[in-house]
C-alpha positions in Angstrom: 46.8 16.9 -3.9 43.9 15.1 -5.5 42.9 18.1 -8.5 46.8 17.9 -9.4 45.8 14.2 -9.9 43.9 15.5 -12.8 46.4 15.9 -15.6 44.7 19.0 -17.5 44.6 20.7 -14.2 48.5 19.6 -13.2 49.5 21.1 -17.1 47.7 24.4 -16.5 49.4 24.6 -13.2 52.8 24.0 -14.5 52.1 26.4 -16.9 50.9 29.2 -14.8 54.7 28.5 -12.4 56.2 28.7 -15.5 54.9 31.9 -17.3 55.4 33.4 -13.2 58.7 32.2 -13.2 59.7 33.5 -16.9 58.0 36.8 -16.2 59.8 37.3 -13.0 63.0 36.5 -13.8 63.3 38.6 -17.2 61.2 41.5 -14.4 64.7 41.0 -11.9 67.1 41.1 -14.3 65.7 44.2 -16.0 65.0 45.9 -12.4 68.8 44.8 -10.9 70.4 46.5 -14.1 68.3 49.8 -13.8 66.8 50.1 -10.1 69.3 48.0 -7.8 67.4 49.5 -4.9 64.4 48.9 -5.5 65.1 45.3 -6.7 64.6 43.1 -3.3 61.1 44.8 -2.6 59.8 44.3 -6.1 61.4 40.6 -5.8 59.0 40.6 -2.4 56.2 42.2 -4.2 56.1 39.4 -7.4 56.7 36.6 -4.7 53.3 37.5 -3.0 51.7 38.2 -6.3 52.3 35.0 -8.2 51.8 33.2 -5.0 48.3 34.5 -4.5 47.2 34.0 -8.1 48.3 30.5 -7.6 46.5 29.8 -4.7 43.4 31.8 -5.7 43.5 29.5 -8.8 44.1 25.9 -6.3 40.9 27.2 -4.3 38.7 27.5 -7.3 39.7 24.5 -9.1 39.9 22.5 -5.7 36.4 23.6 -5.6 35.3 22.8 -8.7 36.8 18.9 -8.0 34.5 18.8 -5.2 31.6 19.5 -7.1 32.5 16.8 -9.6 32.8 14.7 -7.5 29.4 14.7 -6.1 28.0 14.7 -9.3 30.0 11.2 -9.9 28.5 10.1 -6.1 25.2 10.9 -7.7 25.5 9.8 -10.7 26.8 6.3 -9.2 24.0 5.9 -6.9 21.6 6.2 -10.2 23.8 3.7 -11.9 23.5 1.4 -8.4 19.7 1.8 -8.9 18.9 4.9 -6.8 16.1 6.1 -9.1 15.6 9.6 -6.9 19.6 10.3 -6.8 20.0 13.8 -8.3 22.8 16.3 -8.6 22.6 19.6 -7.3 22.0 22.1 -9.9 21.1 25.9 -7.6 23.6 27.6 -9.1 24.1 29.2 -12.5 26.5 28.2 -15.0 27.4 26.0 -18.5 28.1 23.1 -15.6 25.2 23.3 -13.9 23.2 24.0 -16.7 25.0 20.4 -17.9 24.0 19.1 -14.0 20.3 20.2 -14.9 20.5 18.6 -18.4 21.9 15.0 -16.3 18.9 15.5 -14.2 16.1 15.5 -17.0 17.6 12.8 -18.4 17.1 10.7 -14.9 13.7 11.9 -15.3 13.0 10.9 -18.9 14.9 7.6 -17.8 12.7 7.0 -14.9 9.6 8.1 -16.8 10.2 5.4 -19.6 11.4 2.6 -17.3 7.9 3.4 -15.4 5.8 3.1 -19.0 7.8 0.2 -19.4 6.6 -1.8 -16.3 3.0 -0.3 -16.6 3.5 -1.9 -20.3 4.7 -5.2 -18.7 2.1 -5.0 -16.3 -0.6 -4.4 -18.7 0.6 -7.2 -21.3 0.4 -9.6 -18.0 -2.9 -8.3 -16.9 -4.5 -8.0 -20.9 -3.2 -12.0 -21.3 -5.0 -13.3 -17.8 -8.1 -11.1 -18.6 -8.1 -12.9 -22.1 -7.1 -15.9 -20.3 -10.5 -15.8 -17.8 -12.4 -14.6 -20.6 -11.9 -17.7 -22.7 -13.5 -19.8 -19.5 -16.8 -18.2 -20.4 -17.9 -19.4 -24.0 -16.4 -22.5 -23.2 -18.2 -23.1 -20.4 -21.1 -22.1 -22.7 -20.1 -24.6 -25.7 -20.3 -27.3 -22.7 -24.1 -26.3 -21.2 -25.2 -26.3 -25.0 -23.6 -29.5 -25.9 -24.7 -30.9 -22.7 -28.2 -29.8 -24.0 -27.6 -31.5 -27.8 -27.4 -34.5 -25.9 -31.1 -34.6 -24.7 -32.8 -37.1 -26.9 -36.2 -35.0 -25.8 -34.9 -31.9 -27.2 -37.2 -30.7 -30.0 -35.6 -29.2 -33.3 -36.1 -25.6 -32.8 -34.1 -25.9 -29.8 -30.9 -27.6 -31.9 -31.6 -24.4 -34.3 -31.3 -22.0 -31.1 -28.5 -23.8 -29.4 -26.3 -24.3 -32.6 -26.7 -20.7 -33.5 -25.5 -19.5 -29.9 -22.8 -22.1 -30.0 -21.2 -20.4 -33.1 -21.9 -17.2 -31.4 -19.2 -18.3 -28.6 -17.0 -20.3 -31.4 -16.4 -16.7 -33.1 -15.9 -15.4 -29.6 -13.1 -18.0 -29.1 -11.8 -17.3 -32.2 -11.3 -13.1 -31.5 -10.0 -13.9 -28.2 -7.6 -16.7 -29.5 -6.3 -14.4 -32.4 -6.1 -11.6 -29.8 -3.7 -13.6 -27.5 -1.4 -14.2 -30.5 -0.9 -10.7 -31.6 0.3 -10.3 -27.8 2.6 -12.9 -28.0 4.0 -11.4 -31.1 3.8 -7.9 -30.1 4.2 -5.4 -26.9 1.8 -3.9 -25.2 -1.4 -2.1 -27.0 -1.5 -4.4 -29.9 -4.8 -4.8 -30.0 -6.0 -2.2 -32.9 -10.0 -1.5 -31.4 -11.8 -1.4 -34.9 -14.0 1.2 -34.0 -17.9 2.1 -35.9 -21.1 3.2 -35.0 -23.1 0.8 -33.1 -26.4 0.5 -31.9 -26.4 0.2 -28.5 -30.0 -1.2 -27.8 -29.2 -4.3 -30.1 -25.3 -5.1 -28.6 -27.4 -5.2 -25.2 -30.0 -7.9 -27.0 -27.5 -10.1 -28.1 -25.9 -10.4 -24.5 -29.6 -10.4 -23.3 -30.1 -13.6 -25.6 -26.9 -15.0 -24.4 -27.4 -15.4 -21.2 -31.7 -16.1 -21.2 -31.2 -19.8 -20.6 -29.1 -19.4 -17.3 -31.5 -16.5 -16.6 -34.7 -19.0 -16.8 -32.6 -22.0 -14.9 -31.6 -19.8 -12.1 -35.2 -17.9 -12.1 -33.3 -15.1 -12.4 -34.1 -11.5 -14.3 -31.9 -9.6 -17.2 -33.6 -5.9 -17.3 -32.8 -3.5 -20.1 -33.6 -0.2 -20.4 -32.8 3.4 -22.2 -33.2 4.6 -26.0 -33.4 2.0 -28.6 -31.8 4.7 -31.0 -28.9 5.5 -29.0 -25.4 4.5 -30.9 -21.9 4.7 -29.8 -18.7 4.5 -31.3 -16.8 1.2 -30.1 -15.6 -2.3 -31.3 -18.1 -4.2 -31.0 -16.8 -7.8 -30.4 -14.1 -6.2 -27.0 -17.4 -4.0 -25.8 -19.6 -6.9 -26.0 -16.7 -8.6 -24.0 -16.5 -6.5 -21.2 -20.7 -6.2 -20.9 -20.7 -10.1 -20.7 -18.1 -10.4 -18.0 -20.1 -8.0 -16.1 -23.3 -9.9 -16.7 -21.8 -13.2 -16.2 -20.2 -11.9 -12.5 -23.5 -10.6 -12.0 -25.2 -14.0 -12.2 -21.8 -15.6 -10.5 -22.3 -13.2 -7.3 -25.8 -12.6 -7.2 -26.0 -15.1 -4.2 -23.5 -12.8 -2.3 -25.0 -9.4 -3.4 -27.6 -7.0 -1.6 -29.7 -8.4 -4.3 -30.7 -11.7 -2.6 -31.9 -10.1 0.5 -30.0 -12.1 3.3 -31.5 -12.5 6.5 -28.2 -11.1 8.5 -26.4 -8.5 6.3 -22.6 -7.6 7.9 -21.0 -4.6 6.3 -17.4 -3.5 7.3 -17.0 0.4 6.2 -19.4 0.2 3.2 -18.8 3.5 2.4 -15.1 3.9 1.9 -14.2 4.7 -1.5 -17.7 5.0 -2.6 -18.7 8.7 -3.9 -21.7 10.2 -2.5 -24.2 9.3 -4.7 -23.6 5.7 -4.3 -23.7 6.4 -0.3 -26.9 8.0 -0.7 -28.2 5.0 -2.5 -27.0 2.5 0.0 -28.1 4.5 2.6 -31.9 4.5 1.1 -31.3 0.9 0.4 -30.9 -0.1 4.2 -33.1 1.8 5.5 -35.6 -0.2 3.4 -34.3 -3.4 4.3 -36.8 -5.1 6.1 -34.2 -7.6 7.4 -31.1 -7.2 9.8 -28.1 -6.0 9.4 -24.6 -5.4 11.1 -22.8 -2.1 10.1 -19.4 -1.1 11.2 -18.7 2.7 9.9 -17.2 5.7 10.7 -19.2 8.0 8.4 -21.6 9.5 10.8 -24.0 11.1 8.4 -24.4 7.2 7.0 -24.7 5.8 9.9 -27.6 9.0 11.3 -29.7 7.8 8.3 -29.9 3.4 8.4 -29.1 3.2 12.4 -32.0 2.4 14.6 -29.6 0.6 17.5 -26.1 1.7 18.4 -23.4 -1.0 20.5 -20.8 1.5 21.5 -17.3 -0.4 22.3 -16.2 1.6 25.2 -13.8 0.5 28.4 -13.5 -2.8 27.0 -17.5 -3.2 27.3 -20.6 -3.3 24.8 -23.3 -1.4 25.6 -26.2 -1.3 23.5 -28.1 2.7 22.9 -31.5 3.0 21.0 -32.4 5.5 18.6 -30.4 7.3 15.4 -26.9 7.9 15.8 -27.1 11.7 17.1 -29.4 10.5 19.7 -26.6 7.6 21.0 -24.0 10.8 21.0 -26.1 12.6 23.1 -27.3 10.2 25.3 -23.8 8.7 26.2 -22.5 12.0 26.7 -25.1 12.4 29.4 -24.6 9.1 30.6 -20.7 9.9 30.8 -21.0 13.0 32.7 -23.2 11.4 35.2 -21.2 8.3 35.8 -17.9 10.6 36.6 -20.0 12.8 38.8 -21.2 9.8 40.5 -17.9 7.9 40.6 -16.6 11.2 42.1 -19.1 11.3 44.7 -18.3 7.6 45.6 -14.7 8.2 45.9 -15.2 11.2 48.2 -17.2 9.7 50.4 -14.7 6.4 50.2 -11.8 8.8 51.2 -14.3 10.1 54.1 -14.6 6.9 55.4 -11.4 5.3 55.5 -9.8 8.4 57.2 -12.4 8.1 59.9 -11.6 4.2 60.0 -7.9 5.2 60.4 -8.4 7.5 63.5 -10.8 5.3 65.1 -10.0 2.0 65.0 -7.6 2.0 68.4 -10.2 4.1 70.3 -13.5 4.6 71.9 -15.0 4.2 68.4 -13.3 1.7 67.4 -17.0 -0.8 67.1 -18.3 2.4 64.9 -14.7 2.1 62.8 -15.4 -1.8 62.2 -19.0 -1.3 61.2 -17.7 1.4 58.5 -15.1 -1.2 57.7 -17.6 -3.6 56.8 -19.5 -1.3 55.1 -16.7 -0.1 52.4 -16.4 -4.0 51.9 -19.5 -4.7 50.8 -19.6 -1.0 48.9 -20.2 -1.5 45.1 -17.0 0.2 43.9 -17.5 2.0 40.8 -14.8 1.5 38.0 -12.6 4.5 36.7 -13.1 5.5 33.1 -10.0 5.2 31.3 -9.1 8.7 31.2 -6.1 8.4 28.7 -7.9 8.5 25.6 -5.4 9.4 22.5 -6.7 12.2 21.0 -4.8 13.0 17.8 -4.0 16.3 16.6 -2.1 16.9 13.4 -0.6 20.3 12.5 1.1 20.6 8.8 4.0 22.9 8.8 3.8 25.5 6.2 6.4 27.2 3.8 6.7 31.2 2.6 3.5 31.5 -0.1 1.9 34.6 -1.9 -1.7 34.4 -3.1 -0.6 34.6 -7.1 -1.8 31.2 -9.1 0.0 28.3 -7.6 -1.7 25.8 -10.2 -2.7 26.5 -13.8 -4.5 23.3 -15.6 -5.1 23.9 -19.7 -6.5 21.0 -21.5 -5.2 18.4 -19.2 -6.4 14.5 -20.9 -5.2 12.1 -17.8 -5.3 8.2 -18.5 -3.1 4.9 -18.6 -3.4 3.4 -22.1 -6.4 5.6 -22.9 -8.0 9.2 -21.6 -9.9 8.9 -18.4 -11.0 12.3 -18.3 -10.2 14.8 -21.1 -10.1 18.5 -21.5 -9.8 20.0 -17.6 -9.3 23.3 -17.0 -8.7 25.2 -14.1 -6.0 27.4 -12.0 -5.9 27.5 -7.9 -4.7 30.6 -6.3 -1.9 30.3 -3.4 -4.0 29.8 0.0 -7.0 28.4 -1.7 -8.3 25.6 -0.3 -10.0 23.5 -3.1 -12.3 20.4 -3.4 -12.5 17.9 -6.3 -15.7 15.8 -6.5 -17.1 13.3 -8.8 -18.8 9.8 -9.5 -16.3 7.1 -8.2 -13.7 5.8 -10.9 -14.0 8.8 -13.0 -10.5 9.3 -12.7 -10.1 12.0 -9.7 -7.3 10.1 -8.4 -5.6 9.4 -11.8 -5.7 13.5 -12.0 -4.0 13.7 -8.7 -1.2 11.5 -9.8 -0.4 12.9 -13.1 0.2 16.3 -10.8 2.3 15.1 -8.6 4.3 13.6 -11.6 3.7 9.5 -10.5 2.3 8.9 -14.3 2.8 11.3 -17.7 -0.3 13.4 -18.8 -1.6 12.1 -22.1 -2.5 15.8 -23.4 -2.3 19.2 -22.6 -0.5 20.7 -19.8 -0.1 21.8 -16.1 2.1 24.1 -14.2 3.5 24.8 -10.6 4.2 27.9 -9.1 8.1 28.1 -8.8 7.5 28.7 -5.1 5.4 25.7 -4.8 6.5 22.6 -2.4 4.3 19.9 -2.6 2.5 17.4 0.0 0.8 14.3 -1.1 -1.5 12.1 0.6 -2.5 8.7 -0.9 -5.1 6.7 -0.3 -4.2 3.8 -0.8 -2.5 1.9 2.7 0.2 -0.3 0.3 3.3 0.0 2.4 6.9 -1.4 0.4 7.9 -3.2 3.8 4.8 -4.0 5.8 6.6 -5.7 8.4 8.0 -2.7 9.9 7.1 -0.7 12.8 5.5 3.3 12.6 8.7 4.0 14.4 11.1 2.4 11.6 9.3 4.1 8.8 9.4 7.6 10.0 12.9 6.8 11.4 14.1 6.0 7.8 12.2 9.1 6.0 13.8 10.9 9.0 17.2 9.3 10.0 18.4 12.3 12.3 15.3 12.0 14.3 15.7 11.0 17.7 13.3 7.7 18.6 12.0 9.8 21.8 11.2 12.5 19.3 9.4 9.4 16.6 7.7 8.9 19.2 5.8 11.9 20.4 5.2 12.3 16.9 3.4 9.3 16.5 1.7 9.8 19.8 0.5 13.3 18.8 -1.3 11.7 15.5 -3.3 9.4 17.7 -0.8 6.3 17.0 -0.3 4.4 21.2 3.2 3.0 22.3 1.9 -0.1 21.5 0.7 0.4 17.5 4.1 2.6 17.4 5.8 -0.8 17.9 3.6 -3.2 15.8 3.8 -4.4 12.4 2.6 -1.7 10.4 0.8 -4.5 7.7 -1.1 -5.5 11.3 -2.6 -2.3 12.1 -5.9 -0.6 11.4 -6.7 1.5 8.6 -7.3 4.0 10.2 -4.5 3.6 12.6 -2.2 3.2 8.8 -3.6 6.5 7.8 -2.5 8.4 10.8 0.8 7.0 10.4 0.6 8.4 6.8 -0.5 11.6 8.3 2.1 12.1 11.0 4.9 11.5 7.8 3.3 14.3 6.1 3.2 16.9 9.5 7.0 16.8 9.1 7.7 18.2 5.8 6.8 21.3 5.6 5.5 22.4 2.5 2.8 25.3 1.2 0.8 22.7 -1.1 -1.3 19.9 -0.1 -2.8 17.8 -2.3 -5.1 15.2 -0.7 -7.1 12.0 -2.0 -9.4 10.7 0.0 -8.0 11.3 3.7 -11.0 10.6 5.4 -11.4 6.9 4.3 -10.8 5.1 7.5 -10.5 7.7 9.8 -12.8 7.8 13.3 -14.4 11.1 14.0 -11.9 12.5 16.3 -9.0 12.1 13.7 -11.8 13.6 11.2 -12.1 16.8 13.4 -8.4 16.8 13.9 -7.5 16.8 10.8 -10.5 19.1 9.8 -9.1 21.6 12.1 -5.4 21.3 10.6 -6.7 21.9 6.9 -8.2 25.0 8.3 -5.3 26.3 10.1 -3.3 25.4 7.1 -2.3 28.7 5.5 -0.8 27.0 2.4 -2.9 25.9 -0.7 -4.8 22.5 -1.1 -6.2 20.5 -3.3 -8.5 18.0 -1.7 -10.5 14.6 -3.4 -13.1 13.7 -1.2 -16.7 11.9 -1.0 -17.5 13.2 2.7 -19.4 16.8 2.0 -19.8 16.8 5.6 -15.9 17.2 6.2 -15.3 19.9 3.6 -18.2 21.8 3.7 -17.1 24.0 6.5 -13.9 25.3 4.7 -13.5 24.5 1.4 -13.8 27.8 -0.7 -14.3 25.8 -4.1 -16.0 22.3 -5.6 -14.9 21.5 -8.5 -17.5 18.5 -10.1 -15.2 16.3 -12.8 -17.3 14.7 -15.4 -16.4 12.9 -18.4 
């Protein structure tokens, strides 16, 4: 018997047999010397008593050895690097309020070994970025020297180019004295020394910097706002970051919208870009007065630049003229009247051949040939490919009331530093809730500190107790991109059947073919559906969505439109695309800084 194994256990069983057996036998004796009669039936009685108590006592401690011992499995697993092993903890009680206890310590554990490797992470990053940053006044020091050189050059030139090359030997020396505090210490070691500077005369400084490369590339440095307007920063790391903008600027202009290329391609320009920045591109290509190749599928984009559509359909190109609504309608048209005609051809190709069949041994046999030669010279229309995967995602929803599922108070989100500070605001249960906002704000940083991926920085936020979450990334970084759709939702769903992976797959729009390709190999979009169909089979009354639509062709944007709108649960949407949430969405909250 394993809990007599334990030794505290075996005592307390010894010593519950013996104060039975002492009890009973003192009990006998005293019942034989003054009820002899009634002496067997009591014996009977205490037999079944003690016997029960023991066994009710073996159940509950057996019991209790079970439990233990899956908290040692768990616990294990941790130890053998299962960061999201847990004990279960359901049930009231000092040991489960100690398995609950175990379990925020995992947290805390797993929260500090993630700081940890963002600390690593930014140490690496903060000494390449100093690293890279060093090639720029060097290169500098070298164009200036260069210049020195010139017997030609007049004096007021050595003036100018000996006060910029100090300029870049102070640079090197904060950068240099930078690096060795972060060899010294961890992470965040550099103090920012932080005053009031004018912003208008940091910008003139860079502006002098870089006015000789300006004039020998017969290029153009524009400033403009207040020449009063101050801000509180370290100077030398602000004037950093400005100049490795700048110098990118001048690095990539060749390669930017800015050079006005004769042929400009653009793959899905707009993904991740917010809709301000879409408008502008939009208004920038429809000025272009060269060409330019667009590949897209945001339709509202695509409605205002396109002026010629070449619509991949059937294995074929075929070219459309007009806006992007017009093409729609216009193949639409063209599609119906093709299958109307291609049905017309193949009645009248059944029509034929039967009368072939019954006349080619008789007295019309001649008029059978001719017919014959007829369908052989006929012009056979092809048949569309009728199998088109449509997807169609449905996300199965858990018990909810409408009482606040989300309360935000003073939420400050951020890595090393705030990205967006103070937010406030609560989301009833079934709401169904839009966050908008310039791109790199920090909407997706928000997202992630509420699902719990990264600590909030001040503040608080709170769940429901009813609330189960769904999360949607956007981000397509898979941790084995060599496997198939059907061996990542066979491993987030081991009981599943493979027939049953598969209609799954096939239901989100994903083919037998992509089901059994290298999920690193496929599509974007074809990656987010696979993303999708993982979150259609846990069901939950919470969604929380970043970006979805990035990706996506317009039938898995209607598909999934529809879902979100079926959806009787809560959700919390990021998005860029007004023309997807529009419809639906009973709230827009704008985040600012």
């Amino acid at each position: 018997m394993k809990i007599l194994a334990n030794k505290e256990i075996k005592n307390l069983f010894h010593s519950l047999s013996l104060v039975f057996g002492v009890t009973f036998l003192l009990a006998e004796v005293f019942l034989w010397l003054s009820y002899r009669r009634l002496s067997l039936l009591l014996l009977i009685l205490f037999l079944l008593a003690g016997g029960a108590v023991w066994a009710v006592c073996f159940v509950y401690f057996n019991r209790q050895n079970q439990i233990m011992e899956q908290a040692i499995l768990q616990i294990n697993a941790y130890l053998d690097g299962d960061r999201n092993a847990r004990i279960e903890c359901d049930n009231e009680g000092e040991l489960y309020r100690l398995f609950h206890s175990i379990n925020s310590l995992a947290a805390v554990l797993n929260a500090h070994a993630d700081n940890e490797l963002r600390e690593k992470e930014f140490l690496k990053n903060t000494i390449s970025d100093i690293s890279h940053q060093l090639k720029t006044p060097l290169a500098a020091l070298n164009i200036y020297n260069g210049l020195l050189q010139d017997e030609d050059i007049e004096v007021s030139s050595v003036k100018e180019f000996a006060g910029l090359s100090e300029q870049e030997l102070d640079r090197i020396e904060t950068l240099v004295q930078s690096l060795l505090k972060i060899t010294r210490l961890d992470a965040g070691a550099i103090v920012l020394e932080k005053n009031a500077e004018n912003v208008a005369d940091m910008m003139r400084d860079i502006e002098l910097h870089f006015a000789y490369r300006a004039r020998q590339e017969k290029k153009e440095i524009i400033l403009s706002g207040s020449d009063h307007l101050s801000l509180f920063c370290d100077r030398d790391w602000l004037n950093e970051a400005i100049d490795n903008i700048v110098k990118n600027a001048f690095d990539h202009t060749e390669k930017l919208l800015l050079e006005k290329p004769d042929v400009l391609l653009l793959d899905e320009p707009t993904n991740f870009l917010d809709k301000d920045h879409v408008a502008w591109l939009a208004e920038y290509l429809s000025s272009l007065e060269n060409a330019f190749l667009v590949v897209s599928h945001d339709f509202d984009f695509l409605d205002k630049i396109a002026n010629r559509i070449c619509d991949i359909d059937n294995d074929t190109i075929t070219k459309y003229y007009g806006t992007y609504s017009e093409f729609l309608r216009k193949k639409t048209l063209l599609r119906e009247d093709y299958i109307r005609q291609y049905s017309a051809q193949q009645k009248e190709i059944k029509k034929t051949e039967e009368f072939i069949r019954k006349n080619i041994a008789g007295r019309k046999a001649k008029m059978a040939r001719g017919r014959q030669k007829q369908l052989d010279r006929m012009d056979k229309m092809e048949a569309l490919e009728q199998k088109e995967i449509i997807p169609h995602f449905h996300f199965p929803v858990l018990p909810l009331t409408n009482t606040e599922h989300l309360l935000v108070k003073h939420l400050a989100v951020g890595y090393h530093y705030p990205v967006l500070s103070d937010i406030d605001f609560s989301i009833k249960g079934g709401q169904k809730v839009v966050i908008t906002g310039f791109n790199g704000i920090g909407k997706s940083t928000l997202l992630k500190t509420l699902i719990g991926q990264i600590p909030s920085m001040q503040g608080h936020f709170k769940f429901s107790d009813q609330v189960t979450l769904g999360y949607f990334e956007q981000d397509l970084i898979w941790d084995e991109p060599e496997q198939t759709p059907i061996q990542i939702v066979s491993n987030v769903h081991p009981d599943m059947v493979i027939k049953d992976v598969r209609k799954h797959l096939a239901r989100c729009g994903i083919s037998s073919k992509h089901a059994m390709q290298a999920i690193g190999t496929l599509s974007g979009g074809e990656q987010a559906k696979v993303k999708m169909c993982l979150l259609t089979l846990i069901p939950c009354n919470f969604l929380i969505m970043d970006e979805p639509t990035n990706h996506l062709d317009v039938q898995a944007k209607e598909a999934l439109k529809s879902a979100l709108m079926d959806f009787a649960g809560t959700v919390l949407l990021v998005s860029h695309e007004e023309a997807f949430y529009r419809e639906w969405a009973q709230r827009v909250i704008s985040v600012e800084k």
